[in-house]
matplotlib code that plots the C-alpha trace (Angstrom):
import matplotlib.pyplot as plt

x = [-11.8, -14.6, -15.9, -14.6, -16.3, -14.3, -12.6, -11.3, -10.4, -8.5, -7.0, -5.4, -3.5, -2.5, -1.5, 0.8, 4.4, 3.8, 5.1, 2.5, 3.6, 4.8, 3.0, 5.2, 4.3, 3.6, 0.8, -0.8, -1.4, -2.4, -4.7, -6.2, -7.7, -8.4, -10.8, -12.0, -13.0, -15.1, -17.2, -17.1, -18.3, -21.2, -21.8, -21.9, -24.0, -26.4, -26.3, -26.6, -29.7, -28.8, -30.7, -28.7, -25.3, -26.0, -25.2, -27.3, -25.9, -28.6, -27.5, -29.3, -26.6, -24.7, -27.4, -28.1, -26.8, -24.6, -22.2, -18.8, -16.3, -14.5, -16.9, -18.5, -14.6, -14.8, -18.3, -18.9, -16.5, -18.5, -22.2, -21.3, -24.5, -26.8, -29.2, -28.4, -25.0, -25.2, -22.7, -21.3, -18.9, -15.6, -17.1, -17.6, -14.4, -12.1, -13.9, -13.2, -9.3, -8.5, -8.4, -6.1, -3.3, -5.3, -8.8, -5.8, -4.6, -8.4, -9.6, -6.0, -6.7, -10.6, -10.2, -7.0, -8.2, -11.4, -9.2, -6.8, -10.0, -11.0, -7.5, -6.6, -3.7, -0.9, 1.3, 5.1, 8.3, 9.1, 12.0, 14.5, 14.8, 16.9, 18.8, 22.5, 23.4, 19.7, 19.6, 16.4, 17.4, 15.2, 12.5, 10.7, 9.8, 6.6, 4.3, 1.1, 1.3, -1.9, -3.2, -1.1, -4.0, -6.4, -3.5, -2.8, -6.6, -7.5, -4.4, -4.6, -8.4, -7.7, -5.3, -6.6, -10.0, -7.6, -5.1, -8.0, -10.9, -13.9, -16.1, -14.8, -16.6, -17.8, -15.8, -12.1, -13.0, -12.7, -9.4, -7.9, -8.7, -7.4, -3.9, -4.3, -4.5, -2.3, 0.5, 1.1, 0.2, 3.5, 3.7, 1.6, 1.6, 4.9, 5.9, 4.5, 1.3, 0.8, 0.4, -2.7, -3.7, -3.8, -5.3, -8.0, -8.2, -8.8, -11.6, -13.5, -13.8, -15.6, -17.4, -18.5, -20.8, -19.2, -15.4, -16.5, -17.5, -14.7, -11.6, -11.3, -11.4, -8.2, -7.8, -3.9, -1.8, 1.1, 2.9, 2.5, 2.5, 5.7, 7.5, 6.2, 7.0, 10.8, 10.9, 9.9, 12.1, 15.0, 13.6, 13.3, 17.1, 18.2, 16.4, 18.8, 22.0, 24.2, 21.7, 21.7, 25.7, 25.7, 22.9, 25.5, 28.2, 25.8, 23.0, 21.8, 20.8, 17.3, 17.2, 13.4, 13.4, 16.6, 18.5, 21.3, 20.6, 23.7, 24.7, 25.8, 28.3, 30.6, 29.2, 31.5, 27.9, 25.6, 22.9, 23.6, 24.5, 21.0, 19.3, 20.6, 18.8, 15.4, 16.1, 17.1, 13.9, 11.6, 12.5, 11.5, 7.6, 8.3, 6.9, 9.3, 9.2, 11.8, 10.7, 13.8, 17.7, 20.5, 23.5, 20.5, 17.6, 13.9, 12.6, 8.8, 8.8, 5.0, 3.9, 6.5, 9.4, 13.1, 16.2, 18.4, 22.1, 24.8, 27.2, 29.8, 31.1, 34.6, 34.5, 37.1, 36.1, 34.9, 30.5, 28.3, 25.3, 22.0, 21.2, 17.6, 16.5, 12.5, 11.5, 8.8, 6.6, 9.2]
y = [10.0, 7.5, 7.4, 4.1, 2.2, 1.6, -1.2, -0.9, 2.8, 1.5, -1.6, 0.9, 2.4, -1.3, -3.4, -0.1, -1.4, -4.6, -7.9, -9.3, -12.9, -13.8, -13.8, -11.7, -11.2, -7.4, -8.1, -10.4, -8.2, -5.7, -8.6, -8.7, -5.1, -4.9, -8.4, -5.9, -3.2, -5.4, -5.6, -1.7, -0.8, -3.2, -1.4, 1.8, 1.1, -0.4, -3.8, -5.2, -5.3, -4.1, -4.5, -2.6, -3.7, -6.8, -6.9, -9.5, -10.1, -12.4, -14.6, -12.8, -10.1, -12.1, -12.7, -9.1, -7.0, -4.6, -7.9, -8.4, -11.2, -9.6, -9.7, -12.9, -14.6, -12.6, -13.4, -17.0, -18.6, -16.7, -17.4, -21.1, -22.6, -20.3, -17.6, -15.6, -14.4, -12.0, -11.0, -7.5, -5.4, -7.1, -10.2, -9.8, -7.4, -9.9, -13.0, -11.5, -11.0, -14.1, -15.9, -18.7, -18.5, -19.6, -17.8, -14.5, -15.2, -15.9, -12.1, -10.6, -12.4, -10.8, -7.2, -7.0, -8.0, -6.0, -3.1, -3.7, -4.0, -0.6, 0.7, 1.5, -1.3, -2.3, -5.8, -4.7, -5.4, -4.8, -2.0, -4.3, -6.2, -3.4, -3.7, -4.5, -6.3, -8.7, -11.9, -13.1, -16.8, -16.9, -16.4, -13.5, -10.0, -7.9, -5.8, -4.0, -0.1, 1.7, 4.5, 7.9, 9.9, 7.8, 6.9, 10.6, 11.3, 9.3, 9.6, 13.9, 14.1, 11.4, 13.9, 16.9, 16.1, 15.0, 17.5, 20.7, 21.7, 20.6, 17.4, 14.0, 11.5, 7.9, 6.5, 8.6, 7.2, 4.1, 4.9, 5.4, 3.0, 0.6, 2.6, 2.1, -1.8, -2.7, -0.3, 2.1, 5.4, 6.7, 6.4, 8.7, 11.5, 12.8, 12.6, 16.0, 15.6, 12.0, 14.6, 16.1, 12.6, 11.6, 14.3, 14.1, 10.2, 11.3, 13.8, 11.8, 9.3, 11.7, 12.8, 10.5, 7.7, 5.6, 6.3, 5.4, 2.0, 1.3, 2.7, 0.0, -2.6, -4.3, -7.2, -7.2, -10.0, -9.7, -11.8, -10.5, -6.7, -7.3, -8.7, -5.8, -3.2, -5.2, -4.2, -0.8, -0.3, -1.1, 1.3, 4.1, 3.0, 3.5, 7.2, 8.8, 9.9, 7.0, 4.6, 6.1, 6.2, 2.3, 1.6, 2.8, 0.4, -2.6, -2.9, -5.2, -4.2, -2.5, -5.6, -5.1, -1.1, 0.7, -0.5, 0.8, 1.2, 1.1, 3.2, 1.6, 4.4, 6.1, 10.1, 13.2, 14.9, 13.7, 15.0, 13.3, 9.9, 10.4, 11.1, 7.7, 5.8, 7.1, 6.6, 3.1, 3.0, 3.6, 1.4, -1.3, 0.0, 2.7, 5.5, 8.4, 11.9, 14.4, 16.5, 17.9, 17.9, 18.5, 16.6, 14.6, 14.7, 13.7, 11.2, 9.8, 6.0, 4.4, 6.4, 6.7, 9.2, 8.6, 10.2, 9.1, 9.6, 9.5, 6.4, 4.1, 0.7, -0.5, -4.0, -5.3, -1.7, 0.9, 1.3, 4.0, 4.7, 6.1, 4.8, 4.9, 5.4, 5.3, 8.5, 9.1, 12.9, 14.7]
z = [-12.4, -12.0, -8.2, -6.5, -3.8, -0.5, -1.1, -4.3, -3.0, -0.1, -2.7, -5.2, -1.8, -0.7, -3.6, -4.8, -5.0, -3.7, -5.5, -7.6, -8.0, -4.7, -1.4, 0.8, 5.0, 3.8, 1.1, 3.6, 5.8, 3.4, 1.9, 5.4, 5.4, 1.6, 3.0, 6.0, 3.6, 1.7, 4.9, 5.7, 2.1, 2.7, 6.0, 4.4, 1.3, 4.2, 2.6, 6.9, 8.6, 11.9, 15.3, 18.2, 17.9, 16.2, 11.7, 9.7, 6.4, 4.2, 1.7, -1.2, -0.6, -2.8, -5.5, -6.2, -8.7, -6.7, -5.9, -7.4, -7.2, -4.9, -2.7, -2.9, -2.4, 0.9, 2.2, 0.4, 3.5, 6.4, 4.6, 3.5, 3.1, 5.4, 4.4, 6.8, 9.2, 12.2, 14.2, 15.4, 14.0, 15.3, 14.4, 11.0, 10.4, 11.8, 10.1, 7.0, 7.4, 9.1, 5.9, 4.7, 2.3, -0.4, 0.3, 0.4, -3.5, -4.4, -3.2, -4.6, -7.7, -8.1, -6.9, -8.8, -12.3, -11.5, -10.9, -14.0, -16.0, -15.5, -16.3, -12.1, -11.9, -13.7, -13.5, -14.0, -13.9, -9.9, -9.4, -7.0, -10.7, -11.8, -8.7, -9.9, -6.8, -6.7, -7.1, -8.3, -8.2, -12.0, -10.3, -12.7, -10.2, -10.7, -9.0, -9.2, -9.9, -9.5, -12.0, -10.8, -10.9, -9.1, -6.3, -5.8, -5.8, -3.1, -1.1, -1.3, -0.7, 2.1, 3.6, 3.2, 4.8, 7.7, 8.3, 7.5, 9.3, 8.6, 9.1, 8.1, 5.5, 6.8, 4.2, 5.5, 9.0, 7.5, 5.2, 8.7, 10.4, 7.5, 7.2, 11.1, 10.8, 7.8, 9.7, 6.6, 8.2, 8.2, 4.2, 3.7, 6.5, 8.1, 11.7, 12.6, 10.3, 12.4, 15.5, 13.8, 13.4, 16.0, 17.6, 15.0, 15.9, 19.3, 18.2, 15.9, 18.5, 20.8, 18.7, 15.8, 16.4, 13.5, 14.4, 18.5, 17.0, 14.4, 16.6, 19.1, 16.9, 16.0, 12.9, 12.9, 13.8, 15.9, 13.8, 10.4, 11.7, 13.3, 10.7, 8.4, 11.3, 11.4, 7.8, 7.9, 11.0, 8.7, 5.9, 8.7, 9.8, 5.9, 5.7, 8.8, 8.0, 9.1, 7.9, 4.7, 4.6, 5.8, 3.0, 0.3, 1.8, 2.6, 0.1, 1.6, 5.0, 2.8, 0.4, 0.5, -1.1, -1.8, -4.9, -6.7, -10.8, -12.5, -15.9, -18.5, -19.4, -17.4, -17.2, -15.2, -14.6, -12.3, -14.3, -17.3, -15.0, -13.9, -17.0, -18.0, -15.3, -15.9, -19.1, -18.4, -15.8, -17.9, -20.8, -18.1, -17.9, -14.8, -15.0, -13.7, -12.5, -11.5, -8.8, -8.2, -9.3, -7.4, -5.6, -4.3, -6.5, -5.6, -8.2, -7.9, -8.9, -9.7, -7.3, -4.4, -3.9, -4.1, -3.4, -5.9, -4.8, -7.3, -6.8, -7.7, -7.0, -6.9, -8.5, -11.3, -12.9, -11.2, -12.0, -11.9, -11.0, -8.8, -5.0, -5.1, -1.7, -0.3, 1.1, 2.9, 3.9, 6.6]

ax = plt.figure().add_subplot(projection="3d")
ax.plot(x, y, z, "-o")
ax.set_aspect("equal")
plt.show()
């Protein structure tokens, strides 16, 4: 696996699952910290010149031959026409995520065709199209899916410098700090692991010079974050087991993640009813893995785990089918 930079590190983790052609509250503010790790991965490549706590970024930064698009969209609208920028750390961090609409779709646009160029990032069909009961208005559904191996690469090296002893990399600090921000910690740790966390949060911040400066620094916006925390609130809702019960009566309450894939054959075992959906999944570009079979069975999706519920629906004729339902580490 080819050794990624920060920000196309931390991208591959962001862009994951999210809709490709529209520009939802959740990508922004993923957008936002993908646009913040441009500006750490200049930090730590030591493209600032930095006298005490002040960075100076020089114009020629963008001339040389370690810059990329992605870059350049995210430090043309802070250089403008100047040679030089200085500011300190918040500064520049939150410079670079308070971008508009438009200056958003230009940076998704350049990291995420640099990223499908080298194979990382995919453009599919998006899995609440297969929903039975979502309405798509015509409007055509993607989104991105990053390369399995690099997605589970980062993500398990991420953790297991984390959760095990030992020191912590520069470039980890950073990965938390950005799951801190874009408020996707608990996707990938559990709610006992985010103990450890935090406690490791804590220590770092004693102890490490470049964790005492990046911690107290905060990019998000109440607005966005809250809307995305609303959402995931209803996804945590939808994972107990009353909200799971309600989410098979009302699919609506989880419009945003949980769908229901019906068969298009009426099967007496589940196992064959479920055969018949990944079967039907991936004949739509998904990739699909069983991890585990049973009255509920654990499926992993492009990347993120399902429990996939046998179901039906009384209409004019009764339908079959698989509640797919996100799950996250326990």
């Amino acid at each position: 696996m080819m050794d990624l930079k920060l920000a196309p590190s931390f991208s591959l983790i962001a862009l994951n699952a999210q809709r490709s052609l529209q520009m939802t509250t959740v990508k922004k503010v993923s957008l936002r910290c993908m646009a913040a790790a441009v500006i750490l991965e200049l930090y730590l490549e030591g493209c600032f010149t930095q006298s005490e706590n002040k960075l100076t970024l020089h114009k020629e930064a963008l001339d040389q031959s370690y810059s990329t698009l992605y870059r350049e969209t995210v430090l043309q609208p802070l250089l403008h026409n100047s040679a030089e920028v200085t500011g300190d750390l918040n500064w520049w961090l939150k410079k670079a995520s308070r971008k508009s609409n438009h200056q958003l779709k230009k940076f998704e646009t350049a990291i995420s065709d640099d990223l499908q160029a080298m194979n990382l990032l995919e453009d599919i069909p998006s899995l609440i199209g297969s929903d039975m009961y979502f309405d798509s208005a015509e409007v055509e559904i993607r989104a991105y899916r990053s390369n399995m191996e690099a997605y589970t690469s980062i993500t398990e090296n991420m953790r297991a410098e984390i959760l095990e002893e030992g020191p912590v990399t520069d470039e980890v600090i950073c990965m938390l700090w950005l799951l801190r921000e874009c408020g996707c910690m608990q996707d990938f740790f559990s709610l006992n692991e985010l103990e450890q966390v935090n406690i490791k949060l804590h220590d770092l911040y004693q102890s490490n010079l470049w964790a005492k400066a990046l911690f107290p620094i905060q990019i998000r916006q109440g607005v966005e974050l809250g809307i995305k925390r609303f959402l995931a609130l209803k996804t945590k809702f939808a994972k107990t087991f009353i909200g799971s019960s309600l989410n098979l009566i009302f699919p609506a309450l989880e419009r945003s993640r949980a769908v229901f894939i019906e068969t298009e054959s009426w099967f007496d075992n589940s196992n064959q009813r479920l055969d018949a959906v990944i079967t039907r999944l991936m004949s739509y570009g998904h990739e699909v893995k069983v991890l585990e079979r049973g009255s509920i069975a654990t499926l992993k999706i492009d990347n993120l785990l399902y429990d996939a519920i046998p179901h039906f629906v009384m209409m004019k004729v009764p339908i079959q089918g698989v509640r797919l339902i996100p799950k996250r580490p326990l």
